[in-house]
N, C-alpha and C positions, 0 to 999 in steps of 0.2 A: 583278860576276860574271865568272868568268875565261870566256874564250873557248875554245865548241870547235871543238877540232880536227877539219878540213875532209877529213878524210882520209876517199873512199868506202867503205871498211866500215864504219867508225866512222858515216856517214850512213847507211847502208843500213842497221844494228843498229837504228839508234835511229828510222829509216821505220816499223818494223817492231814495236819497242816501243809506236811511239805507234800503230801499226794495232791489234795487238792489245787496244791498253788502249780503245779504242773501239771495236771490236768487242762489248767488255763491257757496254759503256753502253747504254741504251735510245734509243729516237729521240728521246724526247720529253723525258725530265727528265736522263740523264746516267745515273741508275742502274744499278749491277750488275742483269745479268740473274738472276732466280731461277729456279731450277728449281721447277716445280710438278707437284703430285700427278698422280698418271698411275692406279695400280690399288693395292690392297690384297690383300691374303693373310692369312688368319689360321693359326697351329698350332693343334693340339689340345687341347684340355683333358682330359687322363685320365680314364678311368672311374675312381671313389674308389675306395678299395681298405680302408682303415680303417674303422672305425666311428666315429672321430671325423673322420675326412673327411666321409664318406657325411652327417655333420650338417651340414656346412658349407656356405656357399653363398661358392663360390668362384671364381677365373679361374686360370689358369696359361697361357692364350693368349699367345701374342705377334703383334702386327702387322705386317708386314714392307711398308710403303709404299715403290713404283716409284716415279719423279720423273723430269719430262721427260727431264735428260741422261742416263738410264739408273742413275744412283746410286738406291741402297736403304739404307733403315732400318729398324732394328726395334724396337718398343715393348712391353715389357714391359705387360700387365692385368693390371688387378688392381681386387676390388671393395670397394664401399664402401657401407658403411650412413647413407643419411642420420638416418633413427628408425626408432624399434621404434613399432611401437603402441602399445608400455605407457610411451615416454619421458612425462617432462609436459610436454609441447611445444605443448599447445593451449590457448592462451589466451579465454578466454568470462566478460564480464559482470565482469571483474578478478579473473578465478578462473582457478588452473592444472589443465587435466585431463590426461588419459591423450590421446594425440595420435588414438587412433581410439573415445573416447569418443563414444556415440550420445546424440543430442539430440530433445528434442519438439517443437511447434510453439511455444514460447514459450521454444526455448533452456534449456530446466531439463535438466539432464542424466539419460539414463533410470537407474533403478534394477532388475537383477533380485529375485526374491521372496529371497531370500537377505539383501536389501539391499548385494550390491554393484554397483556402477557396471557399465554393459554397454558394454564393449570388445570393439570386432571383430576379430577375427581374422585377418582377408578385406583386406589390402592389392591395388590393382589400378592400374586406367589413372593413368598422370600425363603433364601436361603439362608438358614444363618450356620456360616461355614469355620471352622476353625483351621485357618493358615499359619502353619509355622507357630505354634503358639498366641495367634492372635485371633479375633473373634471378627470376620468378615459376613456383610450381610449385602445379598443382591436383593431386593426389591423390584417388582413391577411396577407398572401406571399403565392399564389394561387401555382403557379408552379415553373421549373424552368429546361430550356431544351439549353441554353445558357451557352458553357464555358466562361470563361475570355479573352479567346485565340480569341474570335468570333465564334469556330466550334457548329452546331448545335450539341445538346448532343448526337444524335438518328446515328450520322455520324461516334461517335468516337469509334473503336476499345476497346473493355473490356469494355465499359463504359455503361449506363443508358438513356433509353429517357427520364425520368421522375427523379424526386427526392421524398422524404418522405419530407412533406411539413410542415411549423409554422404559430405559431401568435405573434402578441407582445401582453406584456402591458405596456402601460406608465401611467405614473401621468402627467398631463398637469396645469399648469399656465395660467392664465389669467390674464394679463394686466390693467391697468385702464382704454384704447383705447380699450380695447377687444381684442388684437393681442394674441396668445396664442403660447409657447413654452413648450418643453419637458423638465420638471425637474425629471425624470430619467425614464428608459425601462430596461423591461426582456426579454426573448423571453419565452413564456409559454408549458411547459411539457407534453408532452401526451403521458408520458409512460404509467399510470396508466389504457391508454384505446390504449393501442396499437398502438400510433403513428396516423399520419394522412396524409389522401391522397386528395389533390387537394382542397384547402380550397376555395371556389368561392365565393360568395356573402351573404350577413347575415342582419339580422335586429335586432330590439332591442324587449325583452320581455316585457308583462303589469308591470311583476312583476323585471323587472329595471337588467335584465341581457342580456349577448351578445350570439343571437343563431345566428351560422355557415352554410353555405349550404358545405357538402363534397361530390364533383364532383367525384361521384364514375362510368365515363363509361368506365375506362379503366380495371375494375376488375370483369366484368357483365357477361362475352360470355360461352358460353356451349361448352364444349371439342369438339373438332372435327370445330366449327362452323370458320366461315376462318376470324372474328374478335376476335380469341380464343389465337395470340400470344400476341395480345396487354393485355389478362389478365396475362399470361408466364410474360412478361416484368415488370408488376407491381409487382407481386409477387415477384419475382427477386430483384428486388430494396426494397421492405419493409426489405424481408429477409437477402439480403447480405448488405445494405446500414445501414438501419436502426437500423435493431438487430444484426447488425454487425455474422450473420449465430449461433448466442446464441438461435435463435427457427425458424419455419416457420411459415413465413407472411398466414393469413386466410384471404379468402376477406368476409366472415360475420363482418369482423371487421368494416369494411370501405362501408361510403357511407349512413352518418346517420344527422340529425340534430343534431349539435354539441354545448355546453352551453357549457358559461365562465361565473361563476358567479366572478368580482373584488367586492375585498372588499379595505375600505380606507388606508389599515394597507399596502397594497400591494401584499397580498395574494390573491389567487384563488381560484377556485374547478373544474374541469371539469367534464362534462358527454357527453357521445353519446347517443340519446334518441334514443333508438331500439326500438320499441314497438310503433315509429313514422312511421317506415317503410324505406325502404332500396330500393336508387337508386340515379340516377343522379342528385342529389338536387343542381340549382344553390343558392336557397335561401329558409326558411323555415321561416313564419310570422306568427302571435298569430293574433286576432283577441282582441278589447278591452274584449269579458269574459274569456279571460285567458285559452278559452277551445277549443276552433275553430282557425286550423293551415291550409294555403296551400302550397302550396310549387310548383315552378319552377323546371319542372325535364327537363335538356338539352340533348344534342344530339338529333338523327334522328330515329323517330319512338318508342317516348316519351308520356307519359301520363299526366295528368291532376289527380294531388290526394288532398283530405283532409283528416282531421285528427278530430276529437272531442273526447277532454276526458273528463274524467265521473266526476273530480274535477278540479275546476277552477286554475289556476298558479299552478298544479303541472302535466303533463303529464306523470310522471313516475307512477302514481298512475293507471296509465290504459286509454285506448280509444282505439276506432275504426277508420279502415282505411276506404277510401273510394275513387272510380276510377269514372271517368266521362265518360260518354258517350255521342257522339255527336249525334244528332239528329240533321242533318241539314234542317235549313229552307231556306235557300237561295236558290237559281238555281244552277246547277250544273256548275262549270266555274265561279263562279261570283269571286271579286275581293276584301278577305279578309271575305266575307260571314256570316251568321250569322245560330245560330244553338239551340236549346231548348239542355239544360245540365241535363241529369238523371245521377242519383249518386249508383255504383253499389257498394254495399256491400262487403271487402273483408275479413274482422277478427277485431279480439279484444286479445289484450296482455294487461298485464303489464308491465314496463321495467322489473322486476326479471323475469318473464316467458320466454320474448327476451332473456334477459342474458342468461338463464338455456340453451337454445335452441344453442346457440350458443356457452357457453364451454362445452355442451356436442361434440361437433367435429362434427355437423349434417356437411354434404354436397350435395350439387344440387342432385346426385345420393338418396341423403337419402327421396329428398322432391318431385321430380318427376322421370320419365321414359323419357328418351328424344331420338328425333330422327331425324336424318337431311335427309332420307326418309319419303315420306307419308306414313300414319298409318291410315287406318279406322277401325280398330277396338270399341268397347266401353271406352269410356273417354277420347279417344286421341283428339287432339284441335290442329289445325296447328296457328300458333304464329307468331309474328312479333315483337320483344321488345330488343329495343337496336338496329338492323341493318336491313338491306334489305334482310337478309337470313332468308327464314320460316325456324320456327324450331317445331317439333310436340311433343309436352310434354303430361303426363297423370300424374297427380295428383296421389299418392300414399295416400293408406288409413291411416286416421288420422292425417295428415298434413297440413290439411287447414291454421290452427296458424301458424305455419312456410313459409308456403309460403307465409302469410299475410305479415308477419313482412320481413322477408330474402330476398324473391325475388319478389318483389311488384308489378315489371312494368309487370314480366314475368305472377305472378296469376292473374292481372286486363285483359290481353289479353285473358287468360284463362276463362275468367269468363264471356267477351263480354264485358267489357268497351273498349274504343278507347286510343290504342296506335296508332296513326300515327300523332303524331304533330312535327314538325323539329323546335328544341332548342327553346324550352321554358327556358323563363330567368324568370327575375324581378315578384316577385308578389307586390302589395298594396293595401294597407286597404282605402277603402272613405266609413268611418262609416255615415256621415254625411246622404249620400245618398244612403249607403245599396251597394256600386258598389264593386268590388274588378276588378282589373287590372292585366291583364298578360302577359307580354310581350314576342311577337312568332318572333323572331332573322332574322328569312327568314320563307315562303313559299314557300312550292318546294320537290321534292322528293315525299316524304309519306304524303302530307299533299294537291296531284294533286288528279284529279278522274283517275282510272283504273292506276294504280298506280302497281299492280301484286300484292297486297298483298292477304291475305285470306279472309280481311276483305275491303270496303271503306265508312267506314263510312265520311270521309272529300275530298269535290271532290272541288275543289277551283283551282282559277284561280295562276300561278307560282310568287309570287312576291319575289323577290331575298333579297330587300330594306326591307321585314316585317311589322309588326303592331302590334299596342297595342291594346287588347283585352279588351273590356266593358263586364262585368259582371254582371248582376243584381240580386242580392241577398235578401231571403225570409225567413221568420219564419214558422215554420207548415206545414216543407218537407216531404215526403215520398220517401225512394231510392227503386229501379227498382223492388224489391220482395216486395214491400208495405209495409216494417217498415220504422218508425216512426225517423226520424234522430232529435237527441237533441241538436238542435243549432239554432241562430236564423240569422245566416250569409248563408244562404246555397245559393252556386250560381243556377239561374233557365235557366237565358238566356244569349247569349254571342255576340254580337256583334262587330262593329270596327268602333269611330268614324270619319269620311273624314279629319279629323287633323293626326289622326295616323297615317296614311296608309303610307309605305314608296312610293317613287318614282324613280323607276330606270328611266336612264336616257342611250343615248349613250352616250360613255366618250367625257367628257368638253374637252376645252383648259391643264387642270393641270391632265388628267384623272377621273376627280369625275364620277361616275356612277348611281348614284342618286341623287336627286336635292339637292342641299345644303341648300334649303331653307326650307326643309321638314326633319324629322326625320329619319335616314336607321340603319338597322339593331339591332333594338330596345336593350336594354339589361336590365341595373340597372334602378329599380322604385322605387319614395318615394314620398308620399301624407303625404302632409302637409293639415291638417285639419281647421289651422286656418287661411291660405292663402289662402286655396280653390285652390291650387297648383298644381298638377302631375309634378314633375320632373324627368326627363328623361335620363339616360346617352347612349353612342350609343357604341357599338362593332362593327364598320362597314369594312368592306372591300371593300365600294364604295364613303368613303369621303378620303380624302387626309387627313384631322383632322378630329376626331370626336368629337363632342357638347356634351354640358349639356344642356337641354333644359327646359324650365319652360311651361308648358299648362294649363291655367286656365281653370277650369270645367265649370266654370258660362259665360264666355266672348267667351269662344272656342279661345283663343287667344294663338298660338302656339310663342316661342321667345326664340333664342338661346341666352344662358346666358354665355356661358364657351367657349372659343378656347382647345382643347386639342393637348399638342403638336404633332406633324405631324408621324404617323405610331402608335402612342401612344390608348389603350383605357380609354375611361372614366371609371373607378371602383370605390365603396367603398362609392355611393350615401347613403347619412344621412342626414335630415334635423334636425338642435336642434332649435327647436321654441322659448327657453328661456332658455340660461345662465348666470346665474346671471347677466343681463342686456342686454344680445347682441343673436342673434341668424347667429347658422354658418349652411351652404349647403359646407357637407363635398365630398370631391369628390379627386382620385388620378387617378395616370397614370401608366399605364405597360405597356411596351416591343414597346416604343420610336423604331423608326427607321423601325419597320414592314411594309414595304412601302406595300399600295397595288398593287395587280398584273396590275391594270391598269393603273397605275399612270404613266405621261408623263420622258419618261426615261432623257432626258433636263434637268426637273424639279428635276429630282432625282440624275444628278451628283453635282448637284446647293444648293440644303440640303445639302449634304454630306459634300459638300468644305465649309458650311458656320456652319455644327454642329464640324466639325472639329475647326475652328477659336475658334466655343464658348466653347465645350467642349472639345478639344483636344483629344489625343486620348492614350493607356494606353502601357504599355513594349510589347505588341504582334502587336498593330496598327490598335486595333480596338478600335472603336468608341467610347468614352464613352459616347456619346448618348445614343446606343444601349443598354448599360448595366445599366441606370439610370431608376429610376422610384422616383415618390413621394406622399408623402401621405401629402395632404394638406386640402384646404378650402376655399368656398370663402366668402369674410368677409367684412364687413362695412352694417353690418344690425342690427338698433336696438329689442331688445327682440320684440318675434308677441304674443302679449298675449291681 
């Protein structure tokens, strides 16, 4: 090696070279330094303007990721359909079906009187779970009240409004670009817990499993009460559809937090967590200690519940329920309002104690006295839970447990918590900042002052459009009888940031009813913790499409991210922060072609002639728009970590 030259610049350059070049390095291994993710920013996705836009479910976003030494990138979205419902991607018994073909208690695929197979429509929650190195996705099929033929199900002679409803499971692939495909599907079993009704919205556990929300308001009503055939109907459908008339359908069955744990191999396990409590659950979320759950109870005249149990990642071990009570602080009339939340006490199970309770054959007669006259005598309590009909129940001795667990929204009314909230959807976690989010679909009904109930605890101004609900959550609670609640998430106060709030509007040019530049009819929520993110999906019936929405917490910067196609809702919000390299904003669509009632009827002979061109239409001449949904993604993000 020739020798260098000693000359002081010539040393001092190359001091200087070799500082620099260590500076680079890391203390520990040598490594260049990387720059890492710091904030996100999304653009907008345009309001469609075509008709063939308007069908589409599309991104046009781009991502503009910070990174510590101040450098930015931007990433092009864009979405992807993993399957349609009508793909044959579900494999059963060595037979290929329709990937949201419905199933009986013995796996035989349902038939309508028609005799064609009954595919749902209703794509919703998924998991997309990482087993073992492998990339598992559980999926919903929420409902399904659409023949083949086009008739509404509720229309046709001998037949069903409703169906006994599924999940899938797939194994998914990953790409070297991050595109991701289905390398095989099941539809998953629930004979072992009695089948299922109305699967809506779900999230993911601490402990890396997929929990369900089952929409149980169609199995709720007290005999006599005049929303008491819509339980007739379900029953009917578990019993003659499902068990094929081999038992009768129970509704203690249905209407619980429901777990899929996948494992790599392609197996399962299911459980309904009873001893979580029993009701309209669009979604039910763990909190990071595995112990603190809350849960989206929908319909009208709805409650607000948690859950803590007494061991971390296992709720079957036991915990207590717990109902909210609104204490409001806003003025009466105000617009989305704000209110102090006390948390009323309503029991403590195990899931065996639930189970016990429930194959012993208890029923509503067993757990209360009910009366659709008023009752003043001692215990009676006139009620509000589930409909605009009081109903006056009395608590039977030694039933508390039961009523905890079985009829939760009915004993929180009894108790003095606040049932009067209309369709609570989406719950999320912002650990970061102690918040949890709730999303309320509309204002209106049960949620006005002087309202005729027994109770008004929620006196608020009518917003049709909704809002997402601020939370703020504290350690070293006390619920309403001054014990001690053991969790350090407890919500205290609840408010509505001026980004949330829907806006109704009169209807546009296309029929919109609420600004399309604002969020309406709130539904699916998922907080991403290391975007500092709220993403939003909407159930609206005052946009012509509904959005996927991105809200940064820190910027207040609201921006639609997703076109969803036109009648269609957003479902099945999941964000994966990091898949072996790439992160997806998982999100699908159900029941395409649901035009709203306001929508410019111009506008809607003009979809029709142009979903016909794209989708044609099927041997009866209906749409197959209408009958399509899909569960997909939107993708071109690298991993946020």
């Amino acid at each position: 090696m020739p020798q260098i030259a000693r000359h002081p610049l010539v040393l001092s350059t190359l001091a200087a070279a070799i500082a620099l070049s260590l500076s680079a390095c890391s203390d520990d291994d040598n490594d260049p330094v990387v720059p890492t993710f710091q904030s996100i920013a999304f653009s907008a996705t345009p309001v469609a303007k075509t008709e063939a836009e308007m069908l589409e479910t599309y991104s046009s976003s781009e991502a503009t990721i910070t990174y510590s030494d101040g450098s930015t990138k931007k990433f092009p979205l864009n979405y992807q359909t993993l399957f349609k419902n009508t793909d044959q991607t579900n494999q059963s018994g060595g037979k290929k079906y329709a990937a949201a073909q419905l199933f009986d208690h013995k796996m035989a695929p349902i038939i309508d009187p028609n005799g064609d197979p009954v595919v749902a429509e209703t794509a919703d929650a998924n998991s997309l779970l990482m087993i073992d190195g492998k990339l598992m996705l559980v999926n919903h099929w929420e409902y399904d009240d659409v023949l083949a033929d086009g008739e509404d199900a509720y229309k046709v002679a001998n037949w069903y409004s409703r169906m006994p409803m599924s999940m899938n499971l797939s194994e998914i692939t990953q790409a070297a670009d991050g595109k991701l495909s289905v390398a095989s599907q099941k539809p998953i079993d629930f004979a072992s817990v009695n089948g299922g009704w109305i699967f809506c919205f779900g999230s993911q556990t601490p402990w890396n499993t997929h929990l369900g929300g089952e929409e149980d308001y169609d199995l709720y009503f007290v005999p006599g009460e005049k929303s008491y055939s819509t339980t007739e109907a379900g029953l009917k459908a578990m019993t003659e559809v499902y068990f094929r008339n081999t038992k009768t359908a129970n509704p203690y069955h249905y209407g619980y937090a429901t777990e899929v744990a996948p494992k790599a191999d392609g197996s399962y396990t299911v459980e309904k967590l009873y001893n979580m409590g029993r009701g309209t659950w669009e979604a039910a979320i763990f909190a990071k200690d595995g112990r603190t759950a809350f849960f989206g109870d929908d319909g009208s005249y709805s409650g607000m519940f948690m859950f803590v149990g007494d061991k971390a990642n296992d709720p079957k071990a036991g915990g207590t329920i717990y109902a909210a009570r609104w204490d409001q602080t806003a003025a009466d009339g105000s617009d989305g309002g704000s209110a102090k939340v006390v948390w009323v006490k309503l029991g403590s199970a195990t899931h065996a104690e639930a189970k016990a309770l429930i194959d012993s054959g208890i029923t509503l007669g067993d757990i209360f006295e009910t009366s659709l006259t008023e009752q003043t005598g001692d215990g009676w309590k006139a009620t509000r839970a589930g409909s605009s009909q009081t109903v006056w129940i009395k608590l039977k001795p030694g039933m508390e447990k039961a009523a905890a667990v079985l009829e939760t929204r009915r004993y929180a009314a009894y108790l003095g918590a606040t049932t009067e909230f209309t369709k609570g959807e989406g719950v999320a976690i912002n650990h970061g900042d102690k918040k949890l989010y709730y999303a309320m679909s509309r204002i209106e009904g049960s949620m006005k002052a002087s309202d005729g109930g027994p109770v008004d605890h929620i006196r608020l101004k009518e917003n049709k459009a909704g809002a997402t609900y601020t939370l703020q959550m504290a350690a070293s609670q006390k619920d309403s009888a001054g014990g001690a609640i053991n969790s350090e998430y407890v919500p205290t106060m609840a408010m509505v940031e001026d980004q949330l709030l829907g806006r109704p509007i009169s209807p546009d040019a296309n029929g919109n009813s609420a600004d399309v530049n604002f969020i309406a009819n709130t539904d699916n929520l998922f907080y991403s913790e290391k975007m500092r993110t709220l993403f939003i999906g909407e159930d609206s019936g005052m946009h012509v499409n509904n959005y996927v929405w991105a809200y940064n917490v820190d910027t207040k910067a609201l921006t639609r991210i997703l076109n969803v196609a036109a009648g269609g809702e957003a479902t099945g919000l999941q964000v994966v922060e990091d898949a072996k390299g790439f992160a997806y904003i998982m999100s699908n669509t159900q029941h395409q072609g649901d035009w709203i009632s306001t929508q410019n009827a111009d506008l809607t002979t003009k979809l029709e002639a142009e979903a016909e061109k794209l989708y044609g239409k099927n041997k009866y001449g209906t749409l197959n728009y209408r009958l399509t949904a899909q569960v997909g993604y939107v993708g071109g993000l690298p991993a946020i970590k």
